[in-house]
FITOR-912073 format. One line per 4 residues: their letters; for each residue x, y, z of C-alpha. Coordinates in nm, 3 decimals, decimal comma. Layout:
BEGIN
A	X/Y/Z; ...
This chain:
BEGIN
XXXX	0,000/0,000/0,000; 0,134/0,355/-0,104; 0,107/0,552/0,190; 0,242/0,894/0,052
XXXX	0,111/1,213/0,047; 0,029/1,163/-0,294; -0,186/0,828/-0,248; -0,339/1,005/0,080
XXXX	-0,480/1,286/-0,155; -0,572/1,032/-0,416; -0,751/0,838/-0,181; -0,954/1,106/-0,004
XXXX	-1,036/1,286/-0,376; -1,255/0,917/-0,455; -1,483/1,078/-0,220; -1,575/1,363/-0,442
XXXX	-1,816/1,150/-0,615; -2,184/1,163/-0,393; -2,284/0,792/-0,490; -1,904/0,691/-0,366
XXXX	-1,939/0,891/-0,086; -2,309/0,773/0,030; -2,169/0,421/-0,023; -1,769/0,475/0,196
XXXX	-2,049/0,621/0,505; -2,315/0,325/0,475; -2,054/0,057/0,471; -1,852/0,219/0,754
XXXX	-2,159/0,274/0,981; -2,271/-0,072/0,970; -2,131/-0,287/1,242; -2,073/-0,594/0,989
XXXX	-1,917/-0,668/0,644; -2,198/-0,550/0,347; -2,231/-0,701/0,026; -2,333/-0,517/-0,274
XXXX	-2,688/-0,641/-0,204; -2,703/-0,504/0,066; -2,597/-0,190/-0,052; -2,817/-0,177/-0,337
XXXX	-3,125/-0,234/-0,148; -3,037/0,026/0,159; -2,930/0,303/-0,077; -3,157/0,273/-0,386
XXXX	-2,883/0,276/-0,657; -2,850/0,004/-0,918; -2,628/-0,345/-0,798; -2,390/-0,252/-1,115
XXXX	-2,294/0,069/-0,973; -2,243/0,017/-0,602; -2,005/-0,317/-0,744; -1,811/-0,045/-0,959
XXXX	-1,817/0,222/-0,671; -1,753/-0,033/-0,369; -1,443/-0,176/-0,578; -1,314/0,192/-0,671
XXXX	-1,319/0,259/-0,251; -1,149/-0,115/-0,238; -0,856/-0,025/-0,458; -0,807/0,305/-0,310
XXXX	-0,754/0,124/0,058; -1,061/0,297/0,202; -1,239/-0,033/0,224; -1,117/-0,403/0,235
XXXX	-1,336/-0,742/0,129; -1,387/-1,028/0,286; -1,609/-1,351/0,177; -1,868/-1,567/0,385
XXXX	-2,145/-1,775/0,284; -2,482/-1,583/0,400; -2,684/-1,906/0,406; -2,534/-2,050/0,675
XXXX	-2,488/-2,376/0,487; -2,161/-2,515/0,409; -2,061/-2,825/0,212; -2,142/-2,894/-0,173
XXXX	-2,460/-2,717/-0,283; -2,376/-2,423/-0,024; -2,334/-2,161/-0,279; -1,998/-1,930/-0,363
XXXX	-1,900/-1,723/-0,067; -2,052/-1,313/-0,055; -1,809/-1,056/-0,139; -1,861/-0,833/0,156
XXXX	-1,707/-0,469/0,209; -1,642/-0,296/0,539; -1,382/-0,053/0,670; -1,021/-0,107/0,588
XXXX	-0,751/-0,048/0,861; -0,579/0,238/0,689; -0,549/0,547/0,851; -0,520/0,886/0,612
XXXX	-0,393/1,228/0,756; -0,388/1,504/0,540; -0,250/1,864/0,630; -0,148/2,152/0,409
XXXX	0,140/2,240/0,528; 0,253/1,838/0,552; 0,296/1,743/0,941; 0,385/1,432/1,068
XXXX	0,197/1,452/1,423; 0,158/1,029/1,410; 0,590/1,025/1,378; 0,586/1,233/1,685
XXXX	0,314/1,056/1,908; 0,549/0,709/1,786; 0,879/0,873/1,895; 0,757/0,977/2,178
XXXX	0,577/0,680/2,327; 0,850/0,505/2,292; 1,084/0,677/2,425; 0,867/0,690/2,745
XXXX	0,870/0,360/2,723; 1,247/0,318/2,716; 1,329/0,570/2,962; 1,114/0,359/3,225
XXXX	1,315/0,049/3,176; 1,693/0,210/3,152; 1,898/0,477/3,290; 1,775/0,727/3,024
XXXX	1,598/1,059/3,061; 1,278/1,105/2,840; 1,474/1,380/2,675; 1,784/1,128/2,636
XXXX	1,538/0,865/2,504; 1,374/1,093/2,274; 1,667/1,172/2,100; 1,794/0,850/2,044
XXXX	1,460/0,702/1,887; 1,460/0,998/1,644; 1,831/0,954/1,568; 1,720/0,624/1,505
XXXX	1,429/0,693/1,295; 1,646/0,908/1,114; 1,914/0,621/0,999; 1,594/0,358/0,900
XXXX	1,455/0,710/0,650; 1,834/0,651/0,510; 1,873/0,326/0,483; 1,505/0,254/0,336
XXXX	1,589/0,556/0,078; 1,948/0,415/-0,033; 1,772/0,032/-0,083; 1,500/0,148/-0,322
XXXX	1,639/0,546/-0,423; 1,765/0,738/-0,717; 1,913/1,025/-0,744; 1,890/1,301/-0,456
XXXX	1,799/1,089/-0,234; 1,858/1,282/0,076; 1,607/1,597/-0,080; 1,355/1,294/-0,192
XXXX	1,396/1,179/0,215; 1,290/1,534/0,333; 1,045/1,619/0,098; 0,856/1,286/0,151
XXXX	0,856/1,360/0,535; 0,740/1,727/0,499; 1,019/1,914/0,585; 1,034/2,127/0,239
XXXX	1,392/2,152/0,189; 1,533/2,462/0,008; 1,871/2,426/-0,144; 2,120/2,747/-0,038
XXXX	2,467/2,819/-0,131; 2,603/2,714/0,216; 2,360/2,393/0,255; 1,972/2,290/0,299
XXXX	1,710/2,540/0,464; 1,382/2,349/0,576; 1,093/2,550/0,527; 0,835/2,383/0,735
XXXX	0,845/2,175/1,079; 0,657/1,834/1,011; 0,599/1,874/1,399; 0,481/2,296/1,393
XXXX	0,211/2,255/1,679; 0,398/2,088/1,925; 0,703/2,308/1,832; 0,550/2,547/1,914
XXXX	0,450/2,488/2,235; 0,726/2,238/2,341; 0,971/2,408/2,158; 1,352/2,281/2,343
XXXX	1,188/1,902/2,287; 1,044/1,912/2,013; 1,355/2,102/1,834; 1,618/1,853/1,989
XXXX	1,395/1,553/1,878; 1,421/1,687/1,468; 1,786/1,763/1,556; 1,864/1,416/1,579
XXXX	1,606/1,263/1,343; 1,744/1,483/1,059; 2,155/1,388/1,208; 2,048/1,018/1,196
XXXX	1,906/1,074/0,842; 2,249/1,222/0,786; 2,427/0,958/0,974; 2,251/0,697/0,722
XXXX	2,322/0,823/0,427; 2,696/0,950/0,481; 2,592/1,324/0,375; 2,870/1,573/0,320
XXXX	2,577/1,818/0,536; 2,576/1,855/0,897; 2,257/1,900/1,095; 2,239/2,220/1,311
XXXX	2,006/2,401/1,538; 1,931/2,737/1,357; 1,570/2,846/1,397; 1,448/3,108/1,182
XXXX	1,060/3,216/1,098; 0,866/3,016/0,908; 1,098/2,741/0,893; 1,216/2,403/1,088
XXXX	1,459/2,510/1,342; 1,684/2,268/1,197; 1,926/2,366/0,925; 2,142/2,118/0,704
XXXX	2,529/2,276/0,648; 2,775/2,176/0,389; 3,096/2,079/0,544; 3,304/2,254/0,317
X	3,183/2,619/0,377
């Protein structure tokens, strides 16, 4: 499943249509699977176009399928199993500017849940998930990336970066909210993500507190200047 930015948008834009849309909120609000039948008969539309618009939701990860037999019967002569729809288990965020508030809650948690079982402080145990986060970005990005792969990193994760003479501005926290009201935590913890990410891919940049307004307090510097 494609779970960029990209394929959040183009999953949430299926819902433009009404009929799709009537359909996503009928099967969600049912407490079990729905077959087409079903569908048909609650909402008054024609079986050929809730099977077209219950298999566009499908494809788009909004909704997953799973088979039973509705008769209860089971052996030869029981019938082909339903195709029944309900709710998939993806979660979509969307945010313009992009944010990554679910990265945050993750580091966080378990960092908590480190610091309670070592010597750590939270603060020392949120750093070192996010430095940690940081090197899996980089090492996912080298396996399957081409090109600038460190920019491709960034921009996937919302942090807009800006090529300068001198290095990399970021022109928008992924984490702005809690930034803003946490702001030594929050700041430290995309310190080390972004030095991990660094870390990872062996970038001639360093990683270095320098907020400035209207962008991520962290700022990427070429080694050479």
């Amino acid at each position: 499943m494609d779970t960029s930015w990209d394929a959040a948008v183009q999953a949430v834009s299926v819902l433009e249509e009404p009929t799709r849309r009537r359909l996503y909120e009928y099967v969600v609000g049912r407490p079990e699977p729905v077959s087409r039948d079903d569908a048909a008969s609650a909402l008054g539309l024609p079986r050929t176009t809730v099977a077209f618009h219950l298999d566009k939701l499908t494809e788009e990860g909004l909704l997953a399928t799973c088979y039973e037999r509705r008769t209860g019967r089971t052996g030869p002569g029981a019938g082909r199993p339903a195709k029944l729809y309900h709710r998939s288990d993806r979660e979509i965020e969307i945010s313009l500017p992009e944010r990554q508030y679910a990265v945050a809650g993750h580091l966080l948690a378990t960092a908590i849940q480190d610091a309670e079982i070592t010597d750590l402080t939270p603060r020392e145990a949120v750093n070192r998930r996010a430095h940690e986060y940081g090197e899996a970005l980089g090492q996912a990005a080298r396996e399957r990336g081409e090109g600038d792969v460190l920019v491709q990193v960034l921009e996937a994760h919302g942090f807009e970066p800006r090529p300068e003479d001198d290095g990399i501005a970021l022109a928008n926290c992924p984490f702005r909210r809690l930034a803003k009201d946490h702001p030594q935590l929050v700041c430290s913890m995309n310190l080390h993500l972004v030095a991990g990410l660094l870390t990872s891919l062996e970038s001639a940049f360093n990683a270095e507190l320098a907020p400035a307004p209207g962008h991520c307090c962290v700022r990427l510097v070429n080694r050479s200047h």
